[in-house]
C-alpha positions as CSV (number, residue, x, y, z in Angstrom):
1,X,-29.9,32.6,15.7
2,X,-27.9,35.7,14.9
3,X,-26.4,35.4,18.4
4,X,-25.1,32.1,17.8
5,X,-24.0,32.9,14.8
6,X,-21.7,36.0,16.3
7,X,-21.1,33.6,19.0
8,X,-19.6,31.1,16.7
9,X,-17.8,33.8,14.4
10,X,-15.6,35.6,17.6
11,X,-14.6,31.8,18.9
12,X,-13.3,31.2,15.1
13,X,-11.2,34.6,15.0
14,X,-10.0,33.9,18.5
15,X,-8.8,30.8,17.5
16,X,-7.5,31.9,14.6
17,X,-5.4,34.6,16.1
18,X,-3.8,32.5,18.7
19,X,-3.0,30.1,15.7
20,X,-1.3,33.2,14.2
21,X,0.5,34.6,17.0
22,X,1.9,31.2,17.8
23,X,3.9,30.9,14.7
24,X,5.1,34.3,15.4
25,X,7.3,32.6,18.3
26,X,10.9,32.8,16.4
27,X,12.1,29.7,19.3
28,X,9.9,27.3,17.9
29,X,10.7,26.2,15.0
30,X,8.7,24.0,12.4
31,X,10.8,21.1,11.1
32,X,8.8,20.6,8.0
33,X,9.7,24.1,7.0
34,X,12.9,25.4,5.3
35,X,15.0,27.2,8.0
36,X,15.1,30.5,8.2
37,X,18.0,32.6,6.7
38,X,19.9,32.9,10.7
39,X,19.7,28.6,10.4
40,X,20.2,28.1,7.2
41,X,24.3,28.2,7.1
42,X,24.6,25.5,10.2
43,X,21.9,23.0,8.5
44,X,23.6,23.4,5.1
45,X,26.9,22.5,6.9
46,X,25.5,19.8,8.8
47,X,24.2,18.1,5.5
48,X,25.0,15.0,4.6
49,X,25.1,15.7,0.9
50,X,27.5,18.0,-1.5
51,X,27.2,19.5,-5.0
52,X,29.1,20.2,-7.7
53,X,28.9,22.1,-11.1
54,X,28.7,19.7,-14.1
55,X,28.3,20.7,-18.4
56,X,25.3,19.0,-20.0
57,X,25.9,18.6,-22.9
58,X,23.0,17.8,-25.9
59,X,22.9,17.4,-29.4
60,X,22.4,21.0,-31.7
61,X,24.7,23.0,-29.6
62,X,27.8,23.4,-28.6
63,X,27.3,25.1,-25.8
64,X,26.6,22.9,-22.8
65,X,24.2,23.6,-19.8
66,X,26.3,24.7,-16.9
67,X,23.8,22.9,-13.8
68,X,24.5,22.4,-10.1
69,X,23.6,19.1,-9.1
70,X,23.5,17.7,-5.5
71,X,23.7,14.2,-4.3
72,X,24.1,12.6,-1.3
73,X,27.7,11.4,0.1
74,X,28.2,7.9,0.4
75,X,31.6,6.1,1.2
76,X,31.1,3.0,-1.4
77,X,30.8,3.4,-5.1
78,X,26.7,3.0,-5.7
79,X,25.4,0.1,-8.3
80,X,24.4,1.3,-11.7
């Protein structure tokens, strides 16, 4: 029994550590991940959206909330 058991335990760390050293490979990237910080400039740029700076403004101050907001671009005007 304790055999098996070590048996079992040294095929689940060897599959583990190929599982870890193959997301070490920086050529293969995973596209349900954020790029990295080398990628990140060329996808940004690539983006089909933009962003801009808008004041929100709400009642009791007078000072608004400066936010960034980001929205996809789209050549027609869309429905409200």
């Amino acid at each position: 029994m304790r055999v098996a058991f070590i048996i079992v335990l040294s095929f689940f760390t060897l599959v583990r550590s190929e599982i870890f050293l193959g997301q070490q490979d920086s050529s293969a990237r995973n596209e349900n991940l954020p790029p990295g910080e080398k990628e990140a400039r060329g996808v940004l740029d690539k983006s089909p959206r933009h962003g801009e700076w808008v004041d929100v403004s709400y009642e009791g101050s007078k000072v608004p909330i400066r936010s960034w907001i980001v929205y996809p671009e789209r050549k027609d005007m869309p429905q409200s």
